[in-house]
C-alpha positions in Angstrom: -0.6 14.4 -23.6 -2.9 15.5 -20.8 -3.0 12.9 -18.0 -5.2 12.8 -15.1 -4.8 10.6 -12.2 -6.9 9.3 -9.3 -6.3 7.9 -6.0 -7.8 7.2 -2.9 -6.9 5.6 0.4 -4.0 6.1 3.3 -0.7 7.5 2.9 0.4 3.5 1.1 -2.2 4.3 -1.6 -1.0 7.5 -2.5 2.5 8.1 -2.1 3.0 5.5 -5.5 0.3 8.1 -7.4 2.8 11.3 -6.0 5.5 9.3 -8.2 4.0 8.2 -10.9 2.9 12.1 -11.4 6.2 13.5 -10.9 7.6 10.9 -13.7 4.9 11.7 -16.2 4.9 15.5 -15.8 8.7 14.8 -15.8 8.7 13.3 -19.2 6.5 16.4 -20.8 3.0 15.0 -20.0 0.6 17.8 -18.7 -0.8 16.0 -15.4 -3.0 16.4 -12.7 -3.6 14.5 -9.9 -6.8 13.9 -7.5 -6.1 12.7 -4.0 -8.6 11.3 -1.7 -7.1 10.4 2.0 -9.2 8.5 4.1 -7.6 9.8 7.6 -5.3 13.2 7.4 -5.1 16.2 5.7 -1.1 16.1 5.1 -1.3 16.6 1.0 -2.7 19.9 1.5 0.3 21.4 1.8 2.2 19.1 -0.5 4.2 21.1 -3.1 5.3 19.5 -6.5 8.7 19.4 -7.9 7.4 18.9 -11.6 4.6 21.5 -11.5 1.7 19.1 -12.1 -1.5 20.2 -10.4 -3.0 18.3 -7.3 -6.8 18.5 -6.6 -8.1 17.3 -2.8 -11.3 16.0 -2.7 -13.1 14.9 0.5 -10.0 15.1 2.2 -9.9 13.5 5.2 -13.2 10.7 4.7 -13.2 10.8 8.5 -12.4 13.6 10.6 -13.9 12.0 13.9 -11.6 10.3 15.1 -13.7 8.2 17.4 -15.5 7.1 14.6 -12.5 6.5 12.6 -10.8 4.2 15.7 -14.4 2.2 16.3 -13.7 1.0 12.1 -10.1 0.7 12.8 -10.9 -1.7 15.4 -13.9 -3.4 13.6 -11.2 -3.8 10.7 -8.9 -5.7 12.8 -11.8 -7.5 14.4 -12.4 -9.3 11.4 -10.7 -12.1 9.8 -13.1 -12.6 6.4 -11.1 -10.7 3.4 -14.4 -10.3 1.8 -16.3 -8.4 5.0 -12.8 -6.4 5.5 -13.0 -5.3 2.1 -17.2 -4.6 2.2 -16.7 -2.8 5.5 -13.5 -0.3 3.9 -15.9 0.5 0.8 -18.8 1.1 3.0 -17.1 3.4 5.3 -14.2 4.8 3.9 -15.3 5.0 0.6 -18.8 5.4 0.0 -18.8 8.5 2.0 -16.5 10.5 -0.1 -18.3 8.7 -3.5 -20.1 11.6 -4.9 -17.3 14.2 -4.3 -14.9 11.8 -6.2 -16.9 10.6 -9.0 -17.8 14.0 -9.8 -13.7 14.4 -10.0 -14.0 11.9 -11.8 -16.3 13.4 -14.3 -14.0 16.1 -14.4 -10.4 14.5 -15.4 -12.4 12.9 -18.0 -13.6 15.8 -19.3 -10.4 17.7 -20.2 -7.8 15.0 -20.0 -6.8 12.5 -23.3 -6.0 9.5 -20.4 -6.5 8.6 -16.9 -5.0 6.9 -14.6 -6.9 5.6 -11.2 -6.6 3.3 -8.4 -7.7 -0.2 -9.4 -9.9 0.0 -5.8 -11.2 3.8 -7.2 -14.3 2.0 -9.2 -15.3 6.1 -9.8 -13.0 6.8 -12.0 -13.5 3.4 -14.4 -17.0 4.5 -14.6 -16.4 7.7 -15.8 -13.9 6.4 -18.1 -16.4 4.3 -19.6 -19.3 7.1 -20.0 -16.5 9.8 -21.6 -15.0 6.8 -23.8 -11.9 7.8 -22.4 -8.6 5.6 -22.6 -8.2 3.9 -18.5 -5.2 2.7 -17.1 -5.9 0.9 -13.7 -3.0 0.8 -10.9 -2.8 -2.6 -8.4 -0.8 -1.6 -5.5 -1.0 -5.8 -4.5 -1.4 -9.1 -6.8 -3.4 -11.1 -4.6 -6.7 -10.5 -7.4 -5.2 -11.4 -10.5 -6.7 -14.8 -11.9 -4.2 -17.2 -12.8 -3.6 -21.0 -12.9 -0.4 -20.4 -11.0 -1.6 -19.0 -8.3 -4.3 -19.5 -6.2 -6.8 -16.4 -4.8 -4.9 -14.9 -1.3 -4.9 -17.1 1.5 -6.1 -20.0 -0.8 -3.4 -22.8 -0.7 -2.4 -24.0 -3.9 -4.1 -26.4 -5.6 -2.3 -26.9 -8.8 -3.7 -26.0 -12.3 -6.8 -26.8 -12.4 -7.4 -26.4 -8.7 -6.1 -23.3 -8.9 -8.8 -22.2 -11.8 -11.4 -23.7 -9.7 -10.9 -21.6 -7.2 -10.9 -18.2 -8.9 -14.1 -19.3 -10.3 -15.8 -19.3 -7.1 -13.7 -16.5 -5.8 -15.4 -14.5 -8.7 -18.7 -16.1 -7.7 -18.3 -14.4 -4.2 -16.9 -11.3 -5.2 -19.7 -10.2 -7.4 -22.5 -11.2 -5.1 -20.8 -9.6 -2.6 -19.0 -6.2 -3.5 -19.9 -5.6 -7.2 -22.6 -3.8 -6.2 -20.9 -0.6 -5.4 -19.6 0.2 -8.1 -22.9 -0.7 -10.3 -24.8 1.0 -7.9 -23.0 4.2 -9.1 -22.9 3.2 -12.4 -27.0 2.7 -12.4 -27.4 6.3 -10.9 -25.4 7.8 -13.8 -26.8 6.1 -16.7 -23.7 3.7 -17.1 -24.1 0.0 -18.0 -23.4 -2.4 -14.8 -19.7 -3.9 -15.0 -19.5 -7.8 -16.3 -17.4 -8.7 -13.7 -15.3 -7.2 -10.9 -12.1 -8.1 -11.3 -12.0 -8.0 -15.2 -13.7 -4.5 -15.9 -13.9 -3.0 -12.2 -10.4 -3.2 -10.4 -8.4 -4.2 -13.8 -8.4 -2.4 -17.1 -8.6 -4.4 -20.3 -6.6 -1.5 -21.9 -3.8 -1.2 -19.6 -3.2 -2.4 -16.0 -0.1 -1.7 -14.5 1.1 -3.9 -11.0 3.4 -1.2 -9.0 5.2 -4.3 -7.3 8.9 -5.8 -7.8 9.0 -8.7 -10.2 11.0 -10.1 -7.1 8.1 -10.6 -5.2 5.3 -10.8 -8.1 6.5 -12.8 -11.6 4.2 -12.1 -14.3 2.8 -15.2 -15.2 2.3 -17.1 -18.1 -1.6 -17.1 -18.1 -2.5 -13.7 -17.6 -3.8 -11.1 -20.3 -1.4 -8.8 -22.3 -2.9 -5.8 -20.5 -1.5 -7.1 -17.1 2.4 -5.5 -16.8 4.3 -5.6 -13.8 6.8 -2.8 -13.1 8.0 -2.4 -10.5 7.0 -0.2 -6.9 6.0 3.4 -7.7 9.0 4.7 -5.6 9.7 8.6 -4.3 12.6 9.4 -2.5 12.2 12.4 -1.1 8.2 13.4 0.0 8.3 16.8 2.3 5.3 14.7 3.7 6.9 12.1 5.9 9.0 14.2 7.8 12.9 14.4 7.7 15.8 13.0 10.2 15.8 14.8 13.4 19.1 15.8 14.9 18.1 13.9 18.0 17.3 10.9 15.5 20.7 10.7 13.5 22.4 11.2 17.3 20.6 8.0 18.1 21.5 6.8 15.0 25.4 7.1 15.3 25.6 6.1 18.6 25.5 2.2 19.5 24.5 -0.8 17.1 22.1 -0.7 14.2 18.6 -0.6 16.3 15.0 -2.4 15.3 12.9 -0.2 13.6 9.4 -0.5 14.4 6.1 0.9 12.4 2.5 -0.3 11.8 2.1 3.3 9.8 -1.4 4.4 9.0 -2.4 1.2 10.8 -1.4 2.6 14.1 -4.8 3.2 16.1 -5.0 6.6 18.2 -7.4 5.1 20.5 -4.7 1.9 21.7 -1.7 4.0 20.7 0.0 3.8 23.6 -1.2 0.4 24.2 0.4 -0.3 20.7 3.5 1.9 22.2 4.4 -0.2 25.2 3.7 -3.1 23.1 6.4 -2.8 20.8 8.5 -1.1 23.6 8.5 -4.2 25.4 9.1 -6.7 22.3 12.5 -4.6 21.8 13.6 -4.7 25.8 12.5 -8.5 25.4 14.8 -9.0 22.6 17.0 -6.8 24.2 17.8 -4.7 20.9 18.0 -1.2 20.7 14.8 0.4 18.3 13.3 3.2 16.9 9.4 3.2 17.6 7.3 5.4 15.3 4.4 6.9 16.6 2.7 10.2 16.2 1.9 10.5 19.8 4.1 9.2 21.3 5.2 12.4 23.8 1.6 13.5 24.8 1.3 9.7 25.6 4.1 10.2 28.4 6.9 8.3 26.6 10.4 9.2 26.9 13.2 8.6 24.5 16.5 6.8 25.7 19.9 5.3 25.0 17.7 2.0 23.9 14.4 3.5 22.8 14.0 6.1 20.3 10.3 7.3 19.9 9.9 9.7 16.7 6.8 11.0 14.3 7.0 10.7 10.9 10.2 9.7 9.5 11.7 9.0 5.6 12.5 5.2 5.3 14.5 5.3 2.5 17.0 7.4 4.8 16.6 5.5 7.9 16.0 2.1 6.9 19.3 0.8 5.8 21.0 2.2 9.3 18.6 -0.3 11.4 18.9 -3.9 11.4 15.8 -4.9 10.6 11.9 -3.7 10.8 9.2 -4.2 12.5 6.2 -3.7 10.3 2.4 -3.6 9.6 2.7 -5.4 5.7 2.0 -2.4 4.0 2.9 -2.6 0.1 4.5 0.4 0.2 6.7 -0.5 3.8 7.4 -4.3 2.4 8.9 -2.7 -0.7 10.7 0.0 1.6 12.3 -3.0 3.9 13.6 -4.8 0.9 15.1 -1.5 -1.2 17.1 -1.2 2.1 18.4 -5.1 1.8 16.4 -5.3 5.4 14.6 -8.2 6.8 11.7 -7.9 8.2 9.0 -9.1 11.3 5.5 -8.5 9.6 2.6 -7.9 12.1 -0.4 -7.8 10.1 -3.4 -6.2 10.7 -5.6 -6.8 7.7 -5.8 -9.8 4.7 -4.4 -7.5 2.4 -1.2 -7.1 4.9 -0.9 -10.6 5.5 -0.8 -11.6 1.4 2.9 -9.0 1.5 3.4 -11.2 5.0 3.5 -14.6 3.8 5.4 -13.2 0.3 8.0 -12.0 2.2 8.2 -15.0 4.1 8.4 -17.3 0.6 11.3 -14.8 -1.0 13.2 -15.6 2.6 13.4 -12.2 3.8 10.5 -12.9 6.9 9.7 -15.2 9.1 6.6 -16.1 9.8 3.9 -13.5 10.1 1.8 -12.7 13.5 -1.8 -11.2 13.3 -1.7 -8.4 14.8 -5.1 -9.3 16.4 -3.7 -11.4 19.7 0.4 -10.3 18.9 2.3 -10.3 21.8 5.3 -8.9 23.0 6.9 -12.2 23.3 6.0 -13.7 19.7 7.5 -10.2 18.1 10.5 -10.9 20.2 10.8 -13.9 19.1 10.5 -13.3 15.6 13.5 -10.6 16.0 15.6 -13.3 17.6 15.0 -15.5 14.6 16.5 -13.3 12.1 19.5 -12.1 14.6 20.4 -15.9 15.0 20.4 -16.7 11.1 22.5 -15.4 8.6 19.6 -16.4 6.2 17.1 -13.4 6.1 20.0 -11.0 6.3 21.6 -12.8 3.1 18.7 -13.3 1.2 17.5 -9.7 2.2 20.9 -8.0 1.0 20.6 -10.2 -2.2 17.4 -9.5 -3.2 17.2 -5.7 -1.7 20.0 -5.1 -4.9 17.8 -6.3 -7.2 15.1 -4.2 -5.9 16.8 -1.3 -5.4 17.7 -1.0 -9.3 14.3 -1.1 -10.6 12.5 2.0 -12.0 8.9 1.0 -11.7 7.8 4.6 -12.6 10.2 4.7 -15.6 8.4 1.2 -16.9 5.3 2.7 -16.2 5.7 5.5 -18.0 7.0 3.6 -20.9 4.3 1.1 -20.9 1.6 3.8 -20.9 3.5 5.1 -23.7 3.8 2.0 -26.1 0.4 1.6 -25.1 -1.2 4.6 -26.3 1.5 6.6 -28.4 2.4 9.2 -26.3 
């Protein structure tokens, strides 16, 4: 079958897609992927192992870099989910809308099903207008109506609590967000979406949840097109870098160190404000760590036997020789901790971020999360302390990480999309 797949966002939004392709091109599917970044240019170079083809479109969203740090830091400014996720779409989205939905158009146009982002509302849309077979893709849980749980960041209320407050959490999102995506859909002659949730971010044919049944049970309530998988996983991506000589050196030498990452949430503008801020929570807790940070040299720091400052490196090979990490509560990162039976220190910078924040801390793999918005170098030390002086998070991290690590969310995927629609 002919596939074509969409995607949009940072380096967590798209590395999942980069797997999913290479499975279904792996199991005879002719695919092609679209990849939209929001802030670098990395996938131009990107080189498949399968021989599916990869389109860039409006690749970066934001070249200036001012601009891009001034929304970084309005981001983290604010604490409404609702304005976060209205402020992303109007800014890193809307820009690039036009370019996308006319690659949109386009995989709908010669491919038999498509695949997209459950955030990409471009490609639904064209889906709809072709009558074309959709799969959406949820990288996080936190929107999925149910009675057992509430809306992220809503406590729970019990059953009919719970329904309650989906209701109104519907309420809000359509007045507030659905308009985006009709918007489109009125320019291009396409009838406005019922809801948002239900026929924007999910598909009624097929949505897939790329997130470990450890941390996300399916539950009992919710539609038959709603299947969880498992993480999108890719072990090897010529993208994030490899292990420096200098790195494994560090490495062998001396006791497993911290690692420490807030990933594509790492602001140029306060990088080495963000530098010295995790330099200091590791002297504080007086562990050895490895900081990642693109800039970290033309910033003026210097590696030593206690500090390890590198670029780009591939978790999957470095996380299981550190003792823990130090993270931003990216889906992609949380799932990357646990593989590698790691606990973790969670310093959220958006709602999104804090939903994998407070999961980690249920499952017993986290302590409490910090908002990254007023973290200090004391409360991350702190948090580090807490896991060295309790056998629990290491216990319940090397427990769990098992069960993670054997899952083949691309291989379920692939065989849902299959039982789905015969191919």
């Amino acid at each position: 079958m002919k596939i074509g797949i969409q995607t949009w966002g940072s380096h967590g939004d798209i590395r999942p897609f980069i797997a999913l392709a290479e499975a279904l091109q792996l199991a005879g599917h002719d695919v092609t992927l679209v990849i939209t970044c929001v802030d670098s240019d990395r996938y131009r170079e990107l080189r498949t192992e399968t021989g599916y083809t990869i389109r860039i479109v409006s690749t970066p969203v934001l070249s200036d870099m001012v601009l891009l740090e001034e929304i970084g830091e309005a981001l983290l400014g604010e604490r409404n989910a609702i304005k976060q996720t209205r402020l992303a779409i109007e800014q890193f989205l809307v820009p690039a809308e036009s370019a996308m939905f006319k690659a949109s158009e386009q995989l709908c146009a010669e491919n038999a099903l498509v695949i997209g982002h459950y955030f990409l509302y471009t490609l639904g849309a064209a889906a709809d207008r072709h009558g074309r077979p959709y799969v959406s893709v949820a990288l996080v849980h936190g929107a999925v109506p149910s009675a057992f749980q509430p809306p992220a960041g809503v406590p729970d209320l019990g059953a009919l609590g719970n329904r309650l407050a989906w209701r109104l959490a519907r309420l809000i999102l359509n007045a507030t967000l659905k308009k985006y995506p009709d918007q489109l859909r009125e320019r291009n002659g396409i009838k406005a979406a019922r809801d948002l949730i239900d026929n924007v971010w999910a598909s009624d044919q097929l949505t897939l949840l790329a997130i470990s049944p450890t941390i996300c049970e399916r539950k009992p309530d919710w539609p038959a097109c709603y299947q969880v998988c498992g993480s999108f996983d890719i072990q090897t991506l010529a993208v994030e870098g490899v292990v420096s000589e200098e790195l494994q050196d560090f490495l062998s030498h001396g006791s497993p160190p911290v690692y420490m990452t807030f990933g594509s949430a790492m602001s140029a503008r306060n990088e080495k404000q963000t530098i010295a801020l995790l330099r200091d929570a590791a002297t504080k807790a007086s562990v050895r760590a490895i900081i990642q940070a693109p800039r970290w040299s033309d910033l003026g720091f210097e590696s030593s036997n206690q500090i390890h400052y590198a670029g780009s490196t591939p978790h999957a090979a470095v996380f299981p020789k550190c003792e823990l990490i130090v993270h931003h509560g990216g889906a992609g990162t949380s799932h990357a901790a646990l593989r590698a039976s790691r606990p973790s220190v969670v310093v959220a910078h958006t709602a999104e971020q804090e939903l994998w924040g407070r999961e980690l801390e249920r499952i017993g793999v986290a302590p409490r999360l910090i908002r990254r918005k007023g973290a200090t170098a004391g409360a991350i030390a702190s948090a580090i302390e807490a896991i060295s002086r309790s056998r629990h998070f290491g216990q319940m991290a090397s427990e769990l990480g098992e069960r993670v690590a054997a899952e083949d969310g691309v291989s379920t995927a692939v065989r849902l999309i299959g039982q789905r629609f015969g191919t």
